[in-house]
C-alpha positions in Angstrom: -213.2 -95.2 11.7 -214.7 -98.1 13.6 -218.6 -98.2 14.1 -220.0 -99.4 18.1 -221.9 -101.8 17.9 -225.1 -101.9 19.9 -225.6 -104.2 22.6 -227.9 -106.9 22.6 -230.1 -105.1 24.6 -229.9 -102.0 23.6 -234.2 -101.7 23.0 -234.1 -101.8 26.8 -231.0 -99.6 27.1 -232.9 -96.8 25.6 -235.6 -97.2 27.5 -234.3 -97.1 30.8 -232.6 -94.4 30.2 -235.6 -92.5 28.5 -237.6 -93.8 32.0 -235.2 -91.6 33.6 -236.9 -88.2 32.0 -233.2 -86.8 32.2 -232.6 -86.3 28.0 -232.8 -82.8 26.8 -233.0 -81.0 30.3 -231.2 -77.8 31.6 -227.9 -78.3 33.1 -227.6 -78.6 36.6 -225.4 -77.9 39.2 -225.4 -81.2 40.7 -223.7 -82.6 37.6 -221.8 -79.5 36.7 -220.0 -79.9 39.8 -219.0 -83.8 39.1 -217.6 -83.2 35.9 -215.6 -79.9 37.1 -214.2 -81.8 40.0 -213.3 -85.1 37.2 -211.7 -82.3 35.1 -209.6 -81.1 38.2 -208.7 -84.4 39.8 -207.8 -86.5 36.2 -206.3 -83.1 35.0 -207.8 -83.0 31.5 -209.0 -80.4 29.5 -212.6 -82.1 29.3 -215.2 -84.0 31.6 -218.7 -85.1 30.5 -221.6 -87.3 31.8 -222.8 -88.3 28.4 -225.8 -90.2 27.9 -226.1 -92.6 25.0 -229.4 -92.6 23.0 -230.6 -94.0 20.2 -229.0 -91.8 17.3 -226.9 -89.4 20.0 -224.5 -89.3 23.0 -226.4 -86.4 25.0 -224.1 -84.4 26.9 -226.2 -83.5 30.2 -223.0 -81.7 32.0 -219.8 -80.6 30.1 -217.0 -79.6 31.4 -214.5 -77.7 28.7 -216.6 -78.3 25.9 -219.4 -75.9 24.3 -220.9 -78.9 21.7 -224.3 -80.3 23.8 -224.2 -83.7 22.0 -222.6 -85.4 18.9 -223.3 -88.5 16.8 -223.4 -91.7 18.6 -221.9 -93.4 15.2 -218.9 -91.1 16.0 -218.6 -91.9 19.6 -216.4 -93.3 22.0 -218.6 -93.5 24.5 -220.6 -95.9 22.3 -217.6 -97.8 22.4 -217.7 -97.7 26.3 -221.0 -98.9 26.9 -220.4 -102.4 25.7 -218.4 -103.0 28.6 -218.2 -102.6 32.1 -215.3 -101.6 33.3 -213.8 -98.2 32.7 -212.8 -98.2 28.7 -209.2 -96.1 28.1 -207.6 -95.1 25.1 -204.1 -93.6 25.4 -203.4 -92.2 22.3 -206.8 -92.1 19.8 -204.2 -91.7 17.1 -202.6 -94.8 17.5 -205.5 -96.9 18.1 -206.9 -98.8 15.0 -211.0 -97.7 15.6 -210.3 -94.1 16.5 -207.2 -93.1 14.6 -209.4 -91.1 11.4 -212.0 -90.2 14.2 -213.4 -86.4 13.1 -213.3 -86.0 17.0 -210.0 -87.3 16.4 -208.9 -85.4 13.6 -210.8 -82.2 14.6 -212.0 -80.4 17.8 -211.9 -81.2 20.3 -208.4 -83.3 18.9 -209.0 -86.3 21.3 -206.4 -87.9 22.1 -206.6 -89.6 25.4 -209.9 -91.0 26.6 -211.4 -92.7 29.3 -215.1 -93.5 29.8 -216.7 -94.9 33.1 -220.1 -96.6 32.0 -222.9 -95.6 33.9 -224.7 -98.6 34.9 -228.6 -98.5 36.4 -229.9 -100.8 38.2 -231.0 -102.8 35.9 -227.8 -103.3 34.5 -228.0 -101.2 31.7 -225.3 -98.7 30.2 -226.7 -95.4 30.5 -223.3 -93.9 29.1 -220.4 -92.6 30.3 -218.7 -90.1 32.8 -216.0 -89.6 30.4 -212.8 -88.0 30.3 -211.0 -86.3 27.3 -207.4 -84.8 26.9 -205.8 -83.5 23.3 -202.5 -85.1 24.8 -202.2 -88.8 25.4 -201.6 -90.2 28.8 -202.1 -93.5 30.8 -204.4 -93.6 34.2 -203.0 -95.7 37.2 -205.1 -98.0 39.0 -205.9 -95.7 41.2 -207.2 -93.4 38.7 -209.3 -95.7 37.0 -210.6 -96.8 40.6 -211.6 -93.4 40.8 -213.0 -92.4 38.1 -215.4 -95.8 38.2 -216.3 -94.3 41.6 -217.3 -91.4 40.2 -219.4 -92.4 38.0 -221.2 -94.6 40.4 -221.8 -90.8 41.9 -223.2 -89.9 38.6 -225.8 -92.6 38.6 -227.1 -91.6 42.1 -228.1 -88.3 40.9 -229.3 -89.7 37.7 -231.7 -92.3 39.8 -232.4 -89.7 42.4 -233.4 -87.7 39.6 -236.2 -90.4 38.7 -237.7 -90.8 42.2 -238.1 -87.1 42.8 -240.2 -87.0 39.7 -242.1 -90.4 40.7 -242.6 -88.7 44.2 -244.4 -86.2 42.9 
């Protein structure tokens, strides 16, 4: 299994997204409702807007999964983060980093994944609206379009979030 590496600036990763006052709250509907409708459009068993911290991907919404975070050393989405566009793997069996995954190898069995990075304003990778299936598959264009506009919908709320709390 194949370590992320951090990005060079991930000191002001985490901070942004700590600024955000997001980690560790209740689920909401707003989010719920994204991840539900990812799950029903990609048609995967699994949706989540996870949030990379410094030890942890933080699961703020999950669609078809129970677990409420995992290790970031065991994480795809900490593979996602270090680049921009939407990061796909077709068959985690068959790919070199992911192949003896425990995610992989146990529940929830990934096979397929594809992570959308949220980015802020600032530029930084939150982490991901992600998408996970125990069967591989390929996304079209279209998909992946999608998907990356989704997850632009993600950071909205995730901003909008911050300036309600500033506001008051």
């Amino acid at each position: 299994m194949q370590v992320p590496a951090f990005p060079p600036d991930e000191a002001l990763r985490v901070e942004t997204l700590r600024e955000l006052l997001i980690l560790d709250t209740p689920p909401e509907a707003r989010f719920d409702n994204l991840t539900r409708a990812a799950a029903a459009f990609f048609r995967v068993q699994i949706a989540v807007v996870s949030l990379i911290d410094a030890n942890r991907q933080w699961f703020k919404s999950a669609c078809g999964l129970d677990a409420k975070e995992t290790a970031r050393d065991i994480s795809f989405c900490g593979h996602a983060i270090l680049q921009d566009e939407v990061f796909v793997i077709e068959d985690a069996r068959s790919d070199e980093r992911f192949f003896d995954n425990p995610l992989v190898l146990g529940e929830p069995k990934i096979r397929f994944y594809a992570g959308a990075p949220l980015k802020a304003r600032n530029g930084m990778n939150l982490g991901t609206l992600c998408l996970i299936d125990p069967a591989p598959r390929k996304l079209q264009d279209f998909e992946i379009e999608m998907l990356a506009d989704m997850a632009r919908l993600v950071v909205q709320e995730l901003e909008w979030t911050k300036a309600e709390v500033v506001a008051i």
